[in-house]
Structures are given as structure tokens and as C-alpha cells.
DOMIPA-334804 format. One record per residue (C-alpha): residue number from 1; residue in three letters; x, y, z. Coordinates in steps of 0.5 Angstrom, whole numbers. Layout:
! residues N
SEGU   pos   code      xx      yy      zz
SEGU   NUM    ALA       X       Y       Z
...
END
This chain:
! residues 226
SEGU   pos   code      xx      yy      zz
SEGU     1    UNK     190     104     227
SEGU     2    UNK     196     103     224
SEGU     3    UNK     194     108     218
SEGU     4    UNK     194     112     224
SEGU     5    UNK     200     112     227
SEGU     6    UNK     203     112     220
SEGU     7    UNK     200     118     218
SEGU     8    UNK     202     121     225
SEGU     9    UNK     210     118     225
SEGU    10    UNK     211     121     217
SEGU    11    UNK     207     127     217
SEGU    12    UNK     204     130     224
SEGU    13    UNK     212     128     226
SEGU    14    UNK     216     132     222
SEGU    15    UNK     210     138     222
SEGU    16    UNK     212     139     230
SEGU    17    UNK     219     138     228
SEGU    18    UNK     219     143     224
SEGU    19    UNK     216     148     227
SEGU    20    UNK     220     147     233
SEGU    21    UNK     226     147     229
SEGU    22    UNK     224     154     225
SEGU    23    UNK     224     157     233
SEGU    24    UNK     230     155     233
SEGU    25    UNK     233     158     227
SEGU    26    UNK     230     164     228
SEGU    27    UNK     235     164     235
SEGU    28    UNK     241     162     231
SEGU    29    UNK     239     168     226
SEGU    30    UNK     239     172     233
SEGU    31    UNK     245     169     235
SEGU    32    UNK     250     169     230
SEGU    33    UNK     248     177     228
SEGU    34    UNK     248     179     235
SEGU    35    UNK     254     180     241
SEGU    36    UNK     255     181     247
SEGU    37    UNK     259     187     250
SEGU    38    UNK     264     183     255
SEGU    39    UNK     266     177     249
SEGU    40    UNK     270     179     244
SEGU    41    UNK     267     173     240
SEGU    42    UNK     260     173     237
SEGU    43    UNK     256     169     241
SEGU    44    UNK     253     162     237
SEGU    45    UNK     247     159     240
SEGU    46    UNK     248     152     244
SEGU    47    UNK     244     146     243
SEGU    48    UNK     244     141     248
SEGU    49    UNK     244     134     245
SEGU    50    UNK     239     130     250
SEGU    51    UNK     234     135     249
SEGU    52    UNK     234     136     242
SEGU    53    UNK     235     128     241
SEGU    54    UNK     227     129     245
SEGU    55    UNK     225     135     242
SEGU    56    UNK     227     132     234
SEGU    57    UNK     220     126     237
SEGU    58    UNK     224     120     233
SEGU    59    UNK     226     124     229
SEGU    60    UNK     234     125     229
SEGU    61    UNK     236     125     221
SEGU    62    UNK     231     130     218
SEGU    63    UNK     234     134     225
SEGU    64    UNK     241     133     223
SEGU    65    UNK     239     136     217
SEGU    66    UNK     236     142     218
SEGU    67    UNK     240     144     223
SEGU    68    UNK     247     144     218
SEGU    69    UNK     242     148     214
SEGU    70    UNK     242     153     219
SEGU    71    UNK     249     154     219
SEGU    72    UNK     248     157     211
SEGU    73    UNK     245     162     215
SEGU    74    UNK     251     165     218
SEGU    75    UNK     255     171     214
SEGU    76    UNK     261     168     212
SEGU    77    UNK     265     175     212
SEGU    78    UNK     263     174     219
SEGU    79    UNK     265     168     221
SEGU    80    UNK     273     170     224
SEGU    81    UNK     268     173     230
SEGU    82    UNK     264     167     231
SEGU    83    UNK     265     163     238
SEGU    84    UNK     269     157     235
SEGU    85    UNK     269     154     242
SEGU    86    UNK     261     154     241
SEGU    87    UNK     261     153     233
SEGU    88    UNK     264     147     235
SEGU    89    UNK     259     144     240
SEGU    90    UNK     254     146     236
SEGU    91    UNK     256     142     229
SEGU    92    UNK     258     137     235
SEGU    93    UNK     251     135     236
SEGU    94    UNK     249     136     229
SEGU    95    UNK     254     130     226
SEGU    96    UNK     252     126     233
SEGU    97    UNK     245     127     231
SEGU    98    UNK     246     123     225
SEGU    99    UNK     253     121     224
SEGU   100    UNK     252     120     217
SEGU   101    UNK     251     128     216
SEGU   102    UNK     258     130     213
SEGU   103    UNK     255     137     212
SEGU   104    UNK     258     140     218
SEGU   105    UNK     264     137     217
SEGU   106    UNK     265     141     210
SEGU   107    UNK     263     147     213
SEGU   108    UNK     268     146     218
SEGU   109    UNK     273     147     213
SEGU   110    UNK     270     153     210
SEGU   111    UNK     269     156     216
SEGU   112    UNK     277     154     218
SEGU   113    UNK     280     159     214
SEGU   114    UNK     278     165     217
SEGU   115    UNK     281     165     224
SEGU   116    UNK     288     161     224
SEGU   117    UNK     289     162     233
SEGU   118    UNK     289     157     237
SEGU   119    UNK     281     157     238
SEGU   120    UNK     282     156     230
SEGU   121    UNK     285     151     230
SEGU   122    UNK     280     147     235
SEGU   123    UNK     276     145     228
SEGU   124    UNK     282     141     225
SEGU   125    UNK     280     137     232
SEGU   126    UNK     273     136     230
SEGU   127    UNK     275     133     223
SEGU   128    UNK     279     128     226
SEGU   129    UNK     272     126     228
SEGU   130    UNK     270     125     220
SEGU   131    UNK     277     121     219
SEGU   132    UNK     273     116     223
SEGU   133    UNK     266     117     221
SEGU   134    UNK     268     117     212
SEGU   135    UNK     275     113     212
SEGU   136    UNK     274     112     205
SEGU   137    UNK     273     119     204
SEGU   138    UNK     277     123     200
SEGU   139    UNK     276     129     199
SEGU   140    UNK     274     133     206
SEGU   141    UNK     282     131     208
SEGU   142    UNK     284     134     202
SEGU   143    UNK     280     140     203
SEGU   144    UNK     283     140     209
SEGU   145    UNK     291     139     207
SEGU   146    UNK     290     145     202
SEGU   147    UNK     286     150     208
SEGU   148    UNK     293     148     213
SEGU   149    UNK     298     149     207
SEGU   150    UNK     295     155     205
SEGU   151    UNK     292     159     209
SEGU   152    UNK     295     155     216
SEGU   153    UNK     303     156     213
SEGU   154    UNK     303     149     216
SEGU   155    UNK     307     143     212
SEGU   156    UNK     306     138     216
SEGU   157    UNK     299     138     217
SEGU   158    UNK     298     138     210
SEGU   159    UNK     301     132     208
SEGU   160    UNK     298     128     214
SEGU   161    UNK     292     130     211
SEGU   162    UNK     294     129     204
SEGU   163    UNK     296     122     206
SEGU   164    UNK     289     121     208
SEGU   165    UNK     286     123     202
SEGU   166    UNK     292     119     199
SEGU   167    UNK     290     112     201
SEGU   168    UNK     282     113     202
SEGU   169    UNK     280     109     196
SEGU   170    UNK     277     111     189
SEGU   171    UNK     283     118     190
SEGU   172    UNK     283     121     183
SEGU   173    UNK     291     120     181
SEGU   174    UNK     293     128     183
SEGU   175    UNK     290     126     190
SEGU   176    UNK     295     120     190
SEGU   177    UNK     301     123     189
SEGU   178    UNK     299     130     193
SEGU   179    UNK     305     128     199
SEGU   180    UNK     310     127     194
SEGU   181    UNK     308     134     191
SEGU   182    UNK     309     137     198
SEGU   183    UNK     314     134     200
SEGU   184    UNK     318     136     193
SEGU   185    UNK     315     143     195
SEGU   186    UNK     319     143     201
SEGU   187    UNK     325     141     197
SEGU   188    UNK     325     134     201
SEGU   189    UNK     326     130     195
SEGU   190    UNK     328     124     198
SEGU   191    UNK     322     122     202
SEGU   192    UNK     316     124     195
SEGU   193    UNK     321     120     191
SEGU   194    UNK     321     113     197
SEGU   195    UNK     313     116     197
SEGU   196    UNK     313     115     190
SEGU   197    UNK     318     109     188
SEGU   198    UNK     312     105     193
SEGU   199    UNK     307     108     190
SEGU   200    UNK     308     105     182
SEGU   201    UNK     310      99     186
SEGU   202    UNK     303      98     188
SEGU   203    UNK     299     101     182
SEGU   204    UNK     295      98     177
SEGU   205    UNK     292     103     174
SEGU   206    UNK     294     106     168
SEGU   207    UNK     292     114     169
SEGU   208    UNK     296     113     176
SEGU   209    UNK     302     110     174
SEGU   210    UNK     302     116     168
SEGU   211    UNK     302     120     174
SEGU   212    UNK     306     118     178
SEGU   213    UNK     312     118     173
SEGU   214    UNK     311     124     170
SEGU   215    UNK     312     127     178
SEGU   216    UNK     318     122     178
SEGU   217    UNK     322     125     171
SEGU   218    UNK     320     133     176
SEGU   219    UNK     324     130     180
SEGU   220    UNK     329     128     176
SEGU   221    UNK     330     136     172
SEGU   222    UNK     330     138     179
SEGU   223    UNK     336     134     181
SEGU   224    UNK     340     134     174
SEGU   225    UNK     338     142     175
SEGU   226    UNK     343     141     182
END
């Protein structure tokens, strides 16, 4: 008997799983393709988190999984028109399916530089949720630093995400002196100095002191320059 409930727990299971979820990513190929004629949005199919916790028959990981597979459907060109109060809902039930996934999060960024309206700007809410998740992360909220300078013109933003991903541990020394470069960007010498001198005070690594003085003597060819 345990043979059993073992072959139908890690084969039958997953079977079921699939094909139910192969359903599914047949409606998010419909969904994501069609529109309807009142929303200006195209229409993004919404999963229902209880449901799909019974529906995934125990087994939420390789859920998650397929379901941010799915998201790769969708055509990126087309990713301004989608629904992003939808696209949302959607990632959100993936990521609470297995809060381990950081798929969605990836894709949130990707999709975020294509609509910079306000429904846009809702996914930076949603990366909010990754900080939590992954604070030891730092490549997402560097992504992120560098989709809301680019493409959202918003300095501000970008240096509270280049801050995060500046003090997430395992940082590469580049990420790590990112504020000071924005802040010198900015023409805010002042503060990517303070930034910097706090920095090198607290470094040991060799490669990120190197760094971090070679964007002090930047700073210091643009002052003799005033």
C-alpha cells in the first residue's frame, strides 16, 4: 500500500496536475490573444487562489512553476496593451503558490518597461513583495533601479532600488557604489561623496575599495573642473 500512495502522490498526482494546467494554458493563450471591445486592455485570465491551491492536488511548487511558464506565452510586443491590474492578480497567485518562485518577479520587471501609466507603475508594488521575500537578493532591485531611471525618468525611485541592491549581501562592487553614481549623476556630489566616505569606512574587500576610490577621484576631476 505505501508503494501505492507513493506511485499515485509522485506520478498519477502531477499527471492530473498537468492536465488540468494544460487547460489552463490553453485559456491564457486565449486570453492574452483575444479582447474585448468596451476594455481597452487586453484581457488577462484570472486565477483564483483557493481554487487553484485545491485544483494543484498538493501540489503547489510544480503549480507555481507552470503557471510562470505560462507568462512566457504572451507576446512581449504586446505587453503595453495587457490588463495590468489583471497581469497582477495573476503573478500574485502564482508567487503565493510557491513563495519561493521569483519568476514572476523577474517577468514584472521586464514587463514594467512597457506602459509607464499609472496601472504601470502598480508592478513596482508588487516588487515590493520580492524585497521581503529575497532581501538578500540583489539583482531584481537593481533591474528595477535601472527600468525606473530609464524608462520611468524617476531618480528617486532608482536610487531607493539601487540602495537595496547596494546593501543586499554578495553585491558585486559596481552595484555597490550605483547610489553614489546616480547621486553624481544628479549633480548631488555631496550626498554620493557621504555615500561613498561610509562605504570605504566599512569595506574589506579589496576590489570594492578599488571601486569605490576610483569614483572618488570622479568625483574629485569633477570639482577641480568648477
Amino acid at each position: 500500500m505505501p508503494a501505492k500512495k507513493d506511485i499515485f502522490k509522485k506520478v498519477l498526482l502531477p499527471c492530473a496536475l498537468l492536465i488540468l494546467l494544460g487547460l489552463h494554458a490553453f485559456l491564457v493563450d486565449v486570453g492574452w490573444k483575444g479582447s474585448e471591445s468596451k476594455n481597452q486592455y487586453k484581457v488577462v485570465p484570472k486565477l483564483n487562489l483557493p481554487w487553484m491551491k485545491f485544483v494543484s492536488l498538493d501540489q503547489d511548487r510544480f503549480a507555481s512553476l507552470l503557471l510562470s511558464l505560462y507568462l512566457l506565452s504572451a507576446h512581449p510586443v504586446d505587453c503595453y496593451e495587457w490588463d495590468y491590474k489583471g497581469l497582477l492578480n495573476y503573478m500574485r497567485v502564482i508567487t503565493r503558490l510557491d513563495p519561493y518562485n521569483k519568476g514572476p518577479f523577474f517577468f514584472a520587471v521586464y514587463y514594467m518597461s512597457y506602459r509607464k501609466d499609472s496601472d504601470g507603475r502598480l508592478i513596482f508594488n508588487y516588487l515590493e513583495e520580492a524585497q521581503d521575500k529575497f532581501p538578500d537578493d540583489w539583482k531584481l532591485p537593481w533591474q528595477v533601479s535601472y527600468v525606473a531611471k530609464i524608462r520611468f525618468k524617476d531618480d528617486d525611485l532608482a536610487y531607493q532600488y539601487a540602495l537595496k541592491a547596494a546593501h543586499a549581501p554578495y553585491a558585486p562592487p559596481i552595484v555597490k557604489i550605483l547610489p553614489a553614481i546616480l547621486k553624481r549623476n544628479l549633480g548631488d556630489r555631496e550626498s554620493a561623496l557621504a555615500y561613498l566616505t561610509t562605504l570605504r569606512d566599512h569595506s574589506k574587500d579589496p576590489k570594492e575599495i578599488e571601486a569605490i576610490d576610483e569614483e572618488l577621484q570622479r568625483l574629485s576631476r569633477g570639482s577641480l573642473r568648477k
